[in-house]
C-alpha positions in Angstrom: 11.4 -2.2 0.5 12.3 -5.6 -0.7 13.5 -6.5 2.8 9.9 -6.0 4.0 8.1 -9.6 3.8 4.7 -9.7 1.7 3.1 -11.3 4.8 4.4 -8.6 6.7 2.7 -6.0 4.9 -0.7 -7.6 5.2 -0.4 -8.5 8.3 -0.1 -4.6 8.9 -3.0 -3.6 6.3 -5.2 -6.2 8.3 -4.7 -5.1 11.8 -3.0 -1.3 11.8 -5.0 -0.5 8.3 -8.1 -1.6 9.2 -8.6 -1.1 13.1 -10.6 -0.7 14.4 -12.4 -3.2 12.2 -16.1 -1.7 12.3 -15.9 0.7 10.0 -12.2 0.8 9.9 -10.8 4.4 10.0 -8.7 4.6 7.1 -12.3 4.4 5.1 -13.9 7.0 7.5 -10.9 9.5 6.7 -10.7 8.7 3.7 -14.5 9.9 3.5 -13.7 13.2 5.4 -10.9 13.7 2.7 -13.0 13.3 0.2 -16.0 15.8 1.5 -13.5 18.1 2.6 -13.9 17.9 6.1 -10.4 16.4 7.1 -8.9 19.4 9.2 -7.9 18.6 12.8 -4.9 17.4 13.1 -5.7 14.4 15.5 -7.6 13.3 12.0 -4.6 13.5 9.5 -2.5 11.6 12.4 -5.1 9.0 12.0 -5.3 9.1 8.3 -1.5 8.5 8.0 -1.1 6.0 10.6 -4.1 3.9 9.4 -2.9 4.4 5.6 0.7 4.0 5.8 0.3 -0.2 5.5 -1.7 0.9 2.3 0.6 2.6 0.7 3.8 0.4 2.1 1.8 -2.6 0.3 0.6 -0.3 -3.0 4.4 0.9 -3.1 5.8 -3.5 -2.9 2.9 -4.4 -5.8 4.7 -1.5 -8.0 8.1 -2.5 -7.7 7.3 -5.9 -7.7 5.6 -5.5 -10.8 8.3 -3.4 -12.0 11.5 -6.7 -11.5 9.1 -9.0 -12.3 9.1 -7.2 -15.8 12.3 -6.0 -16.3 13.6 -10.3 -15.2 16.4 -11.4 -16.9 14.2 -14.2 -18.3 11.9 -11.7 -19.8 15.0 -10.1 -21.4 16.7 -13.4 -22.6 13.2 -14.1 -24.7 13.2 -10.8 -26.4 17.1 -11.7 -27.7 16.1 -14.7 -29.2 13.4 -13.3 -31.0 15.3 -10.9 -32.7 
């Protein structure tokens, strides 16, 4: 995951994620999922190709979040406060 470029991710959430662009069919499955009504298969395909950017950029955000916390500088100011 850490191999995979920031800009590379969006640049996936922006054209795969959203295309087609009006209304973008990761937001249209999403509302099928939501009402139930997400059941042919040809609509989960969708739903996972048009959300997989999503959840590649969700899933950098977390672990970035996670190193940026757990930084050695972060660690080197809690030992000299104790």
């Amino acid at each position: 995951m850490s191999k995979l470029s920031w800009s590379a991710i969006v640049l996936l959430c922006l054209t795969i994620g959203l295309a087609p662009f009006s209304p973008p069919h990761v937001v249209e499955k999403l509302s099928l999922l939501l009402r139930g009504e997400l059941i042919r298969s040809v609509d989960w395909f969708d739903f996972v190709l048009h959300g997989f950017p999503w959840l590649l950029l969700a899933a950098k955000a977390v672990l970035s979040a996670r190193n940026f916390v757990r930084s050695p500088a972060s660690d080197r100011e809690t030992q000299q406060r104790s």
